[in-house]
C-alpha positions as CSV (number, residue, x, y, z in Angstrom):
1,X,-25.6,16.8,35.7
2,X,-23.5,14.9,38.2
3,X,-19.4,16.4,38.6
4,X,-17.0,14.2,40.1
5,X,-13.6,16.1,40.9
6,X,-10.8,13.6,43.0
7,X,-7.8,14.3,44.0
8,X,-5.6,11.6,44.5
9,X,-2.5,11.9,47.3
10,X,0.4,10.0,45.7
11,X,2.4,9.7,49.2
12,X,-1.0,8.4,51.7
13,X,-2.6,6.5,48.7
14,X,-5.9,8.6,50.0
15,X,-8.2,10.1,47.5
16,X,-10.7,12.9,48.3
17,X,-13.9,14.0,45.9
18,X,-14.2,17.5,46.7
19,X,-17.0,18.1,44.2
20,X,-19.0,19.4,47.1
21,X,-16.7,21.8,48.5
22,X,-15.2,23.1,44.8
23,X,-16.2,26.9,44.1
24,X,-15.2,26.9,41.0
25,X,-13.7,24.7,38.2
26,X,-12.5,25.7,34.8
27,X,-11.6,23.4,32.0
28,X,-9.7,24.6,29.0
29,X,-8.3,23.0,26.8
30,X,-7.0,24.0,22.2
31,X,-7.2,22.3,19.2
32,X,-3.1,22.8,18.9
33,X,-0.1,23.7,20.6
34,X,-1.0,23.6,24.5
35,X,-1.5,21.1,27.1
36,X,-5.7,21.0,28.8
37,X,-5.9,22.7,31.7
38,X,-8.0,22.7,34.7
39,X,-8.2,25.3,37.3
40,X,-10.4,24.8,40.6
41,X,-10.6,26.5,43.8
42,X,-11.9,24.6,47.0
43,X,-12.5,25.4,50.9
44,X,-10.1,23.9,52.8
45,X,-11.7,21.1,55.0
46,X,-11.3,17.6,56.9
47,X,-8.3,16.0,56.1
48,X,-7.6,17.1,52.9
49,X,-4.2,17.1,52.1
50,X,-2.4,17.1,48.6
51,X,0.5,18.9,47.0
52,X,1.8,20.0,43.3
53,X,2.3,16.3,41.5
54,X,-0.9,14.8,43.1
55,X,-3.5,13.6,40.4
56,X,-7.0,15.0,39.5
57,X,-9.5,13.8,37.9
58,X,-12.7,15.3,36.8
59,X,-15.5,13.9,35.0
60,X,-19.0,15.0,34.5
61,X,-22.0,12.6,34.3
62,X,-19.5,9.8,34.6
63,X,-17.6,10.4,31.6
64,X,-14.0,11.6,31.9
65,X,-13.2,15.2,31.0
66,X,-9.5,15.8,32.2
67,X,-7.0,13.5,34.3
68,X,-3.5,15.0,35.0
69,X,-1.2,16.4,37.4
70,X,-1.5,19.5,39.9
71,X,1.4,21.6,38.9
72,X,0.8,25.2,41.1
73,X,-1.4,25.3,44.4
74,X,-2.0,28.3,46.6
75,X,-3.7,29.1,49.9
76,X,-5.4,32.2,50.4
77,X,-6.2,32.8,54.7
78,X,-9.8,31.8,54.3
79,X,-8.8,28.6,53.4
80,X,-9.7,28.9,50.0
81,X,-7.2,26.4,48.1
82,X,-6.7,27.6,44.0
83,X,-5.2,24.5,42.0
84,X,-3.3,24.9,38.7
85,X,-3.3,21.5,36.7
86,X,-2.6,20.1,33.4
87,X,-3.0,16.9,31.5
88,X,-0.1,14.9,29.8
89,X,0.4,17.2,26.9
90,X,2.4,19.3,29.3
91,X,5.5,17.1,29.6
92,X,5.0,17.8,25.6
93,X,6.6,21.0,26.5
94,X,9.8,20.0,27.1
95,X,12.7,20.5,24.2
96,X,14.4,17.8,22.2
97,X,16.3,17.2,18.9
98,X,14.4,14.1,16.4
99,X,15.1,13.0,12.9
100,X,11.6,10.9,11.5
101,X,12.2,9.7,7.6
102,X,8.9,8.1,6.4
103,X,6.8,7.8,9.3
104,X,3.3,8.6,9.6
105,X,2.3,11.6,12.8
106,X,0.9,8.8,14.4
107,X,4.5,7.0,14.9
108,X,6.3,10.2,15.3
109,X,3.8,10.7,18.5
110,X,4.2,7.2,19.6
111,X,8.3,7.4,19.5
112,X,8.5,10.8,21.3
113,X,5.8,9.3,24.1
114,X,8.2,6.7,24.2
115,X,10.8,8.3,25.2
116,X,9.2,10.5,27.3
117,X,7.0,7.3,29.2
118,X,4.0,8.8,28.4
119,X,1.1,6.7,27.8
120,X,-1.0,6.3,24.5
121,X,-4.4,6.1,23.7
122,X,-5.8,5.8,20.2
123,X,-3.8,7.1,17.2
124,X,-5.7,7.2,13.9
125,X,-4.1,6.2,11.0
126,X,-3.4,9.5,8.8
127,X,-2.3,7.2,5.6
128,X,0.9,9.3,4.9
129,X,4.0,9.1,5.6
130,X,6.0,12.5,6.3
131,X,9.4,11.9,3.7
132,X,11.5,13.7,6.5
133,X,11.5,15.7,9.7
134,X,14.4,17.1,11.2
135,X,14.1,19.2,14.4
136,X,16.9,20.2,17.0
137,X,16.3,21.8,20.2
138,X,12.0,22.0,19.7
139,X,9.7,21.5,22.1
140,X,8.1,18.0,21.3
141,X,4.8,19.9,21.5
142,X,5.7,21.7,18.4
143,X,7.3,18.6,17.0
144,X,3.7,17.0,16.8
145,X,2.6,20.0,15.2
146,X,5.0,20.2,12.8
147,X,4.1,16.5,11.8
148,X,0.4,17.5,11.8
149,X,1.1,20.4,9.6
150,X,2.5,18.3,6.8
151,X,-0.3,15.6,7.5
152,X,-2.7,18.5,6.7
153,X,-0.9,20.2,3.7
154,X,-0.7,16.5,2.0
155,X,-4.4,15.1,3.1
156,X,-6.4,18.2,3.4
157,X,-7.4,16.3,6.7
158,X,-7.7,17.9,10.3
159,X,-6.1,15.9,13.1
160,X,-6.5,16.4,16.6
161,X,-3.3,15.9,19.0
162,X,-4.8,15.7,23.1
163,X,-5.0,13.5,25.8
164,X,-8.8,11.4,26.7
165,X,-7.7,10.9,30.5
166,X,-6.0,7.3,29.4
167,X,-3.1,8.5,27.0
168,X,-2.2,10.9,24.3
169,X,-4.6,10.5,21.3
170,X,-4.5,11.5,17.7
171,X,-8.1,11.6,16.3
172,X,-9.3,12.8,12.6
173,X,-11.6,16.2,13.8
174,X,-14.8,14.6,11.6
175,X,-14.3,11.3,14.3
176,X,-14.8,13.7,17.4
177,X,-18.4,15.1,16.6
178,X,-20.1,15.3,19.5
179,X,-23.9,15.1,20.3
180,X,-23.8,18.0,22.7
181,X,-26.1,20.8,21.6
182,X,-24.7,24.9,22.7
183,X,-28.0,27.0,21.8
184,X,-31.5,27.2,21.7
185,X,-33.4,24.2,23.4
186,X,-29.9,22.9,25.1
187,X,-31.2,24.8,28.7
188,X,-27.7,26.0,28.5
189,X,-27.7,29.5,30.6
190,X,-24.1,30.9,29.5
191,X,-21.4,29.8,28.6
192,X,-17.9,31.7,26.9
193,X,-16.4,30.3,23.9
C-alpha cells in the first residue's frame, strides 16, 4: 500500500509530500451532515512551510481519498506539527435563505455551489422533483439534507451528498459499492468503525 499526503503552499507555489515524515493520519468522513476530515501530525523538517488555507491532498495507492483545505495547525516544541483539514463540504456550513419550486436535489446542489464557487463533480439524477423548499437563515449543509430527505421519503432511494477530491458529488449509495473487503482474509490487522 503506497500513501501519498502533499501539501501544497498557495503563496511559494511549492508542494511538499510528507508521507515519510507523517506520524499519523486520520480520515473521517459521514454519510450526512458534516464535511470529511483529515487530521495528520508530521515532524517538522527541511523547508517545510505551510499555513491554515494551504491544500492537502491524500491518496492511497494512487487513488484519491481527500483533497481540501488546512483550516487549524499547531506546533508542539518537538516540532511535531498537528493539522486540522476539511474538504469542500465545509464552506457547506455556512447559513443562507433559498426558495427551490420543482427542482430535483441535484439542481438545488448545483445552484447553492453556484453561488458559493464551489466546484461539481457528478450528480446523479434522483428523477424527482421536490414541489417546494423554503429555508431562511440554514446552513446550506442542512439545506442538501433537507432536499435529500424528501428525495428519500418520495423514492425510497439513499443518496449520498460528499466531495471525490474534484467537486461536490451526489451518488445513489447502491452506485458506491466498493470492492474493498473489512474481515477475514482482507490481512486487515484493526481497524475502528
Amino acid at each position: 500500500m503506497t500513501v501519498q499526503l502533499l501539501i501544497a503552499n498557495k503563496r511559494s507555489g511549492m508542494v511538499w509530500d510528507v508521507s515519510d515524515c507523517a506520524q499519523s493520519i486520520t480520515y473521517t468522513t459521514n454519510r450526512t451532515g458534516s464535511p470529511g476530515t483529515l487530521k495528520f501530525t508530521v515532524i517538522k523538517s527541511g523547508d517545510l512551510d505551510y499555513l491554515e488555507g494551504d491544500v492537502v491532498r491524500f491518496s492511497v495507492d494512487g487513488t484519491l481519498g481527500f483533497y481540501g483545505w488546512g483550516f487549524t495547525k499547531s506546533k508542539n516544541r518537538w516540532g511535531e506539527i498537528e493539522t486540522t483539514c476539511y474538504d469542500r463540504l465545509r464552506y457547506f456550513k455556512q447559513n443562507a435563505s433559498y426558495a427551490f419550486y420543482a427542482q430535483k436535489a441535484g439542481d438545488i446542489i448545483r445552484q447553492i455551489a453556484a453561488d458559493l464557487q464551489i466546484d461539481v463533480g457528478t450528480l446523479d439524477d434522483t428523477g424527482y422533483a421536490i414541489p417546494s423548499l423554503i429555508e431562511e437563515d440554514q446552513s446550506c449543509l442542512d439545506i442538501v439534507e433537507s432536499a435529500l430527505q424528501q428525495t428519500l421519503l418520495n423514492t425510497s432511494r439513499v443518496y449520498v451528498f460528499f466531495d471525490d477530491g474534484n467537486g461536490v458529488c451526489l451518488r445513489e449509495s447502491g452506485n458506491m459499492i466498493s470492492p474493498v473487503v473489512i474481515g477475514d482474509r482482507s490481512l486487515m490487522t484493526d481497524y475502528t468503525y
